[in-house]
C-alpha positions in Angstrom: 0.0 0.0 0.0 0.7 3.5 -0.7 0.0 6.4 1.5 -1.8 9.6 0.2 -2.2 11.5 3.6 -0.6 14.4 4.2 0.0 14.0 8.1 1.2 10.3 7.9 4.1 11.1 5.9 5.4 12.7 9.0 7.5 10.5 11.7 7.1 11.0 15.1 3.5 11.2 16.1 2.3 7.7 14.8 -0.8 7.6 17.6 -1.6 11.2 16.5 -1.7 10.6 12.9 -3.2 6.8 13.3 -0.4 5.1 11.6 -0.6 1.8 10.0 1.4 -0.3 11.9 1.8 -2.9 9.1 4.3 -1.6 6.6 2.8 1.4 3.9 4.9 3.5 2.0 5.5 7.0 2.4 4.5 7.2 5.5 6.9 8.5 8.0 9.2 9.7 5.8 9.5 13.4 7.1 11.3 14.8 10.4 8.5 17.3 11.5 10.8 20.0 11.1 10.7 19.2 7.1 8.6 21.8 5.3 6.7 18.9 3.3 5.0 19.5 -0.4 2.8 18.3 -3.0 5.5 18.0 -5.5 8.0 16.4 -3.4 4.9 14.2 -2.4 4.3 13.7 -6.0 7.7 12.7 -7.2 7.9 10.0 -4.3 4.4 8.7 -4.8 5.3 8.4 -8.5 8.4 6.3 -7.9 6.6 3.9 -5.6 3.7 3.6 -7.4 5.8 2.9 -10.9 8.1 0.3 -8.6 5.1 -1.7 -7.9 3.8 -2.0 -11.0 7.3 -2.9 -12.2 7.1 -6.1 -10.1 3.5 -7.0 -11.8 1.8 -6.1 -8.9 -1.6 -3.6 -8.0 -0.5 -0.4 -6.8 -3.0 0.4 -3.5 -3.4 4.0 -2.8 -4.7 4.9 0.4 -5.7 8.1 2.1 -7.1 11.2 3.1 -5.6 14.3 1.5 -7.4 15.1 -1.7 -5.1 16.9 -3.2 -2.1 14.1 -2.6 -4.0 11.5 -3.9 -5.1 13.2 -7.4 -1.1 13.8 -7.3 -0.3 10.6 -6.7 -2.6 9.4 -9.7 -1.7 12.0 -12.3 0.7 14.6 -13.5 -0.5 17.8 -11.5 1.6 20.8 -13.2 2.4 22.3 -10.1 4.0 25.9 -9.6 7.4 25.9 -8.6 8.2 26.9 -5.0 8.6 30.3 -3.7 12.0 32.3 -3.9 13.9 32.5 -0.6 12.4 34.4 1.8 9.2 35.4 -0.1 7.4 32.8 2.2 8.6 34.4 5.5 8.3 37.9 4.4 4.0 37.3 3.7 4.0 35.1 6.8 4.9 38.3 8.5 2.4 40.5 6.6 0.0 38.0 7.7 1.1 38.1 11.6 0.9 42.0 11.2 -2.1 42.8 9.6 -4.4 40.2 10.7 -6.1 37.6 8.5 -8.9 39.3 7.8 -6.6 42.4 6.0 -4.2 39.8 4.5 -7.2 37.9 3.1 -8.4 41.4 1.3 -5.0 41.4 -0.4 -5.3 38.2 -2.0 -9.4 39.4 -2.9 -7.1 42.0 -4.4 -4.6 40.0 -6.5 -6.5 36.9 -7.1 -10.2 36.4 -6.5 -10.7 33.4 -7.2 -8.4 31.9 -5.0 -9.4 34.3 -2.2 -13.1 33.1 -2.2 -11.7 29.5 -2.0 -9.5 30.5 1.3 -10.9 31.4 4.6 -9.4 34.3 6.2 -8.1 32.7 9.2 -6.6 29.7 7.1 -2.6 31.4 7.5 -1.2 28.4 5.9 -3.4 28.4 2.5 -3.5 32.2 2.2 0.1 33.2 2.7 0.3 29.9 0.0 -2.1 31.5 -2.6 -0.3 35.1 -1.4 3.2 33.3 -3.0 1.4 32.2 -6.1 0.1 35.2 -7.4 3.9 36.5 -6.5 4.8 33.6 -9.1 2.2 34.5 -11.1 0.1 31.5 -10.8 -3.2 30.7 -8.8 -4.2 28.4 -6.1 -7.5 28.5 -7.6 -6.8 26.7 -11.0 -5.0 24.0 -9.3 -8.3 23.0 -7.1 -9.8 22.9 -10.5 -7.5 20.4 -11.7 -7.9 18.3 -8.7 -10.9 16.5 -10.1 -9.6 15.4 -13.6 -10.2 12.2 -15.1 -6.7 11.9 -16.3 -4.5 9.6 -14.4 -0.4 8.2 -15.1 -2.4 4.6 -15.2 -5.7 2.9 -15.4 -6.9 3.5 -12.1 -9.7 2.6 -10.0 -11.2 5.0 -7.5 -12.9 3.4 -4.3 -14.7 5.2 -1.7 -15.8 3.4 1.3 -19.6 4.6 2.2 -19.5 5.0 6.3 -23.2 6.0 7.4 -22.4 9.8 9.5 -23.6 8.4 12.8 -20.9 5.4 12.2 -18.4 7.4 11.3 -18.7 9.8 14.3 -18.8 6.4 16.5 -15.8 5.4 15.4 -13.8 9.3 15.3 -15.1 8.8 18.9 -14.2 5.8 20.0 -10.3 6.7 18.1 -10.3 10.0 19.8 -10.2 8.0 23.0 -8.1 5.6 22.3 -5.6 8.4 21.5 -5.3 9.5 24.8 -5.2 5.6 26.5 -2.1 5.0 24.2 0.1 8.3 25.6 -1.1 10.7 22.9 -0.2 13.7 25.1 3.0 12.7 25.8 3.7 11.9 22.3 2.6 15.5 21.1 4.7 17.2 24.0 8.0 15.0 23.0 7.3 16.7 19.1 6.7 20.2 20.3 10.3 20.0 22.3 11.7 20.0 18.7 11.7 22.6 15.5 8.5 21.9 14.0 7.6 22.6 10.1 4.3 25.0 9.7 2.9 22.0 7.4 3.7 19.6 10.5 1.9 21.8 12.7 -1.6 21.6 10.7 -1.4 18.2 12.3 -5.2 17.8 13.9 -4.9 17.3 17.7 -1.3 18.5 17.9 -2.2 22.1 19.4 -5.5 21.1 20.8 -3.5 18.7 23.3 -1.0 21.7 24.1 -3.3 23.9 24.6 -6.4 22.5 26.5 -6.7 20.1 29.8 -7.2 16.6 28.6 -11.2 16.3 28.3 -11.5 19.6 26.3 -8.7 18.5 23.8 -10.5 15.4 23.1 -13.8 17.2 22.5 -11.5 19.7 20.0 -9.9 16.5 18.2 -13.5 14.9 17.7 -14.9 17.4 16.5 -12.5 18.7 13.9 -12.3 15.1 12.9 -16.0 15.1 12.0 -15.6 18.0 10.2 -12.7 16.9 8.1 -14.5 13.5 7.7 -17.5 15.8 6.2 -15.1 17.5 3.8 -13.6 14.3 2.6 -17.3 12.9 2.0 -17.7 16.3 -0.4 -14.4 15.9 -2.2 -14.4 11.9 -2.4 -18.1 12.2 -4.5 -16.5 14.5 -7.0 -13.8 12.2 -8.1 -14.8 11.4 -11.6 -15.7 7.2 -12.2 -15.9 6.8 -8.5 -17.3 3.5 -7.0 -18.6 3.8 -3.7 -18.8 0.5 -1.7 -20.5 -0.1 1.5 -18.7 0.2 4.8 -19.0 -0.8 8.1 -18.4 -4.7 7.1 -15.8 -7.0 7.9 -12.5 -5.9 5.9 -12.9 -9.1 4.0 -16.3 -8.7 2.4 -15.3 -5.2 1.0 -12.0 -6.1 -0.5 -13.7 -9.1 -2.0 -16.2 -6.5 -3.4 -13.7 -4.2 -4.5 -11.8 -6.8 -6.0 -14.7 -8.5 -8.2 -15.2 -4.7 -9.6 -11.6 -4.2 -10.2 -12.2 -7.6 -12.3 -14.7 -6.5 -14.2 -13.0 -3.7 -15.3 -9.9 -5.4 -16.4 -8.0 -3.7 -13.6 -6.7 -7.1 -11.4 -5.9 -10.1 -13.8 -8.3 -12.6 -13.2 -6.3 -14.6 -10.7 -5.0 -11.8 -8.7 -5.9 -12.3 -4.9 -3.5 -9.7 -3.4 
């Protein structure tokens, strides 16, 4: 399996991020003081993905960040990265005008992007800020996200978890966090430099910042909002087959697998 979430790709908070303990590339690969990106991301995910396939075997994509997993699948054109010191210098016109000013810049410069970018989203609008610098857009990228084109013949699987499921299950994982040493786990990674993309990481600041049974409360519920988003983004993927979760992991790979079949994507023998 391959990885396509943004979070896991960091080491050092496996509880936090819910890592895999059975082996899954690119995940961990990143100190968390290592300023990650979708086209690093992208060149990795390529090279794994083409090594399995080199080996006659099915490539398995797994994840959570949109926007990694249409990289990992296709050949996003993405803009190249900001000159030195262009990133700090809008992070600081962020800090010192407020969110709600620096957001009325980009409204300015690119208005697209801006009404795609909540004002107190730093990360995404000092991002879209560098862009327009570059002369590109955030927004045209998002548009791109949903393309049918992929590198291969791929097939898209969503897994269909009824809402009051889901939020079960966030839950029950949000508790299970903190039995496992979550807290201590999140303190050890804030001793250290940590990257801004690294610090997007849900829970992280919620467990600095709050006493334990409010931080679990935060987690949850931006969880069940991110679960919400992924639900909006997953349905827009062009081709997508969605296939009934809440089973026993055996019935829906069996069900995935009889689809891939059909469509000529797993050779007819192909259990694995």
């Amino acid at each position: 399996m391959i990885s396509a979430d943004a979070m896991q790709a960091y080491r050092g908070l496996p509880i936090l991020t819910n890592q895999d303990e059975r082996h899954t590339q690119l995940v961990g690969i990143w100190p968390l003081d290592h300023e990650g990106s979708v086209a690093e991301y992208q060149r990795l995910a390529h090279e794994a993905i083409d090594g399995v396939l080199a080996q006659e075997r099915l490539a398995v994509v797994v994840g959570g960040t949109g926007l990694y997993l249409r990289a990992a699948v296709s050949n996003l054109e993405l803009p190249p990265p900001p000159d030195a010191g262009v990133r700090e210098r809008l992070e600081a016109v962020y800090e010192r005008v407020g969110g709600e000013r620096a957001h009325a810049l980009l409204a300015e410069r690119d208005p697209p992007a801006a009404a795609h970018v909540h004002p107190n989203d730093r990360r995404r609008v000092v991002r879209a800020l560098e862009l327009v610098e570059a002369g590109a857009s955030l927004r045209p990228e998002a548009d791109r996200l949903w393309s049918s084109e992929t590198r291969h013949p791929t097939l898209f699987v969503g897994l269909d978890v009824p809402r009051e499921e889901l939020a079960r299950r966030i839950d029950t994982r949000t508790q299970a966090m903190f039995e496992r040493g979550v807290e201590e786990e999140a303190r050890r990674a804030l001793e250290s430099p940590i990257s801004a993309t690294a610090s997007m990481i849900v829970g992280l600041r919620e467990i600095a910042e709050l006493p334990r049974e409010q931080a679990a409360e935060a987690i949850a519920l931006r969880t069940r909002r991110y679960a919400a988003y992924q639900r909006k983004w997953m349905r827009r993927i062009p081709g997508l087959v969605t296939v009934r979760g809440g089973r026993p992991a055996g019935e829906i790979a069996d069900e995935i697998l009889q689809v891939a079949r059909a469509r000529q994507h797993v050779p007819a023998g192909h259990g694995g």
